[in-house]
C-alpha positions in Angstrom: 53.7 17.1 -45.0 52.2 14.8 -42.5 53.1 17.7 -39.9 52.3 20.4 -42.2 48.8 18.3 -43.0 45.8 20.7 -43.0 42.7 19.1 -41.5 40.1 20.6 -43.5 37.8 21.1 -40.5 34.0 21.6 -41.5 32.1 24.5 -41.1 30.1 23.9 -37.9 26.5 23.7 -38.1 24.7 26.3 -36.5 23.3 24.6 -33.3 19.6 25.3 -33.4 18.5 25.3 -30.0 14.4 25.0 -29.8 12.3 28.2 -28.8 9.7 28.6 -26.8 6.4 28.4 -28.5 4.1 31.3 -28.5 1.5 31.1 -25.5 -1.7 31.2 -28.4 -0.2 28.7 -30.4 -0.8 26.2 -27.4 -4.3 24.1 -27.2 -4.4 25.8 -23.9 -4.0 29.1 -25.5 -6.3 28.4 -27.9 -9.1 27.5 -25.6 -8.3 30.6 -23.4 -8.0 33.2 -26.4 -11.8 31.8 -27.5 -12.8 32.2 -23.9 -11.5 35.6 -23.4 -13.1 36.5 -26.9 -16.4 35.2 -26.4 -16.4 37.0 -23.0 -16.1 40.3 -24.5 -18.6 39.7 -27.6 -21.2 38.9 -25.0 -20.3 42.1 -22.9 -20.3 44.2 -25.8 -23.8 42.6 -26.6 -25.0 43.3 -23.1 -24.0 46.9 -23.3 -26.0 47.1 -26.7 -29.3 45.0 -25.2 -29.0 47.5 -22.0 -29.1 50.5 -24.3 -31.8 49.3 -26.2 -33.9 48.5 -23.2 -32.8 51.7 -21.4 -34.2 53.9 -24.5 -37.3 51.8 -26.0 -38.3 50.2 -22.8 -38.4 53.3 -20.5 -40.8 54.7 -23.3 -43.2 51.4 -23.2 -43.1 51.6 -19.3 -44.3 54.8 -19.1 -46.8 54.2 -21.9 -48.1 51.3 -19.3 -48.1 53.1 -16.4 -49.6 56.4 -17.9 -52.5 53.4 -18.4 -52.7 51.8 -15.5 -52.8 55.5 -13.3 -55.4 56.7 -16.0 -58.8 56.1 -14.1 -62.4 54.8 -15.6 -63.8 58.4 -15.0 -61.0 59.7 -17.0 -61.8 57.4 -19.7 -65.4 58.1 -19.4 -64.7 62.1 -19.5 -62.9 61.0 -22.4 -65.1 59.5 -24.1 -68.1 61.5 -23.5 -69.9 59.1 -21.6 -68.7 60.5 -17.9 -72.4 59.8 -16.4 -72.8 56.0 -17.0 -68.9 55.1 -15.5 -68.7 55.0 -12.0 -64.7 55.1 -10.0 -63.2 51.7 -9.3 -62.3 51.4 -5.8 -58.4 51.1 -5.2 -57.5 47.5 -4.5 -54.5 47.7 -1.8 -51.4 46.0 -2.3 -51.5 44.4 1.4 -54.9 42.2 -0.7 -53.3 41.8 -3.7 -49.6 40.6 -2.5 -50.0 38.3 0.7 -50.0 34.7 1.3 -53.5 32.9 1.3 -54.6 31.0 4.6 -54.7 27.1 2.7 -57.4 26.5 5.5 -59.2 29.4 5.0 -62.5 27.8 1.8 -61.6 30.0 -1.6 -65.7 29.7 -2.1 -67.5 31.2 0.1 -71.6 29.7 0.6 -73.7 31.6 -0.9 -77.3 33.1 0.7 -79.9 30.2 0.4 -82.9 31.1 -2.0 -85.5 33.1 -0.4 -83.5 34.6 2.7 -83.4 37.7 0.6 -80.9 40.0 -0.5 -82.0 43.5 1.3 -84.1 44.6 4.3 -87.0 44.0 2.2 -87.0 40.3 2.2 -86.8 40.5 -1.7 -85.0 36.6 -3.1 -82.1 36.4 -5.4 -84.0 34.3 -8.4 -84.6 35.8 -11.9 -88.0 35.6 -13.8 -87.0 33.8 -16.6 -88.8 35.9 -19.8 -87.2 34.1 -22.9 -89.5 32.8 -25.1 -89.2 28.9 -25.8 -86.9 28.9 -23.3 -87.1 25.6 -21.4 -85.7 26.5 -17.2 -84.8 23.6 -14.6 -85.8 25.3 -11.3 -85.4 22.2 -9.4 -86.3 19.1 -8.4 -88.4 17.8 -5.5 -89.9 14.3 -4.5 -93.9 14.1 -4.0 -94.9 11.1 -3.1 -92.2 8.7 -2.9 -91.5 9.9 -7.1 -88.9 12.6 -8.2 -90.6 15.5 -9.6 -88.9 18.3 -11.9 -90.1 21.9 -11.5 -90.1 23.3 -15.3 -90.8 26.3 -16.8 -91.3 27.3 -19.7 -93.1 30.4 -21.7 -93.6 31.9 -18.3 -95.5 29.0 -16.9 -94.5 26.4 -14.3 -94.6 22.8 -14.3 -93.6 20.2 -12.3 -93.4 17.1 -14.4 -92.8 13.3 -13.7 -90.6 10.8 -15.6 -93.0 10.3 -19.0 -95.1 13.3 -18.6 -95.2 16.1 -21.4 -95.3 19.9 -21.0 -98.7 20.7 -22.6 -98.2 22.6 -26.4 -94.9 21.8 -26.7 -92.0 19.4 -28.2 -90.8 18.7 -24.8 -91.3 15.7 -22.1 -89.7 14.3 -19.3 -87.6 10.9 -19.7 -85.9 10.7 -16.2 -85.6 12.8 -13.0 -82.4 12.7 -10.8 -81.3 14.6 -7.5 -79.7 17.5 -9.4 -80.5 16.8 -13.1 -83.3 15.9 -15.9 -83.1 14.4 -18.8 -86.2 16.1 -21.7 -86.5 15.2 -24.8 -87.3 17.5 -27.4 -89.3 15.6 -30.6 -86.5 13.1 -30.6 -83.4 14.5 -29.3 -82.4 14.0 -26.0 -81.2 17.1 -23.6 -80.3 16.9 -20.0 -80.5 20.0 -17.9 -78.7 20.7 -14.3 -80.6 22.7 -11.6 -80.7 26.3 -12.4 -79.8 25.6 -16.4 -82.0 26.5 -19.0 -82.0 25.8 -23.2 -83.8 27.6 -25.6 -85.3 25.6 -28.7 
């Protein structure tokens, strides 16, 4: 029987042999996959903005530019009041939309008071006509001592460190080059050349 012996032989075991693993299921996959799908949200959301813009936008531009073209005479016609507007003159583009010389002064001087404005020798200075209203023309030296030129109700002084504009609350405490100082019953206001404070 030793011949005739049957090996019981064991079923073999299927060999499992190990697959590939899907590309996604990869932490490179992953990360690309999120990529790719982040990508295409934010074209889909830039398709969506662009429409948006494309149909409310071109509406507010030409809301704006039917403004900007519409002129002060048409808004005066408009209005009713087309007699008391005068045109703007266009502004050119070339004015608007250059580079600025960085030597050339951004202030330019002024005429000095009394030259005149016109042929007729007429001076840039205003009247003042306020009532209690207290003007610093300006301030001169007589005498060795700093004067200010005042005026006030029409009338004009020039005052003294101490002194005292007659009928009124105010007098002079100090005089410098381009300022004084007044005080009014006992409040103390400083006025620059030109300024003026009603009380």
């Amino acid at each position: 029987m030793s011949d005739e012996q049957v090996h019981a032989v064991a079923p073999e075991a299927p060999i499992s042999t190990p697959g590939k693993p899907g590309f996604l299921t990869t932490p490179t996959g992953k990360t690309l996959a999120i990529v790719a799908g982040l990508g295409i949200l934010g074209i889909v959301a830039g398709i969506a903005v662009a429409i948006v813009l494309y149909v409310f936008g071109g509406q507010a531009a030409q809301e704006l530019e039917d403004g900007v073209q519409q002129s002060p005479v048409a808004d005066a016609e408009a209005t009713g009041t087309a007699d008391a507007a005068t045109p703007v003159a266009e502004i050119p583009n070339a004015e608007l939309f250059t580079f600025r010389d960085i030597f050339e002064p951004l202030v330019r001087v002024a005429s000095t008071p009394g030259t005149g404005t016109g042929s007729t020798g007429e001076t840039d200075t205003i009247t003042p006509t306020d009532r209690n209203t207290l003007y610093l023309d300006g301030v001169v030296t007589e005498g060795g001592v700093m004067k200010a030129q005042l005026r006030y109700n029409g009338t004009a002084y020039t005052l003294a460190a101490g002194d005292a504009i007659p009928n009124s609350p105010w007098q002079v405490l100090r005089v410098q080059a381009t300022s004084v100082v007044m005080l009014y019953g006992d409040v103390q206001v400083t006025l620059a050349v030109g300024q003026g404070i009603t009380k």
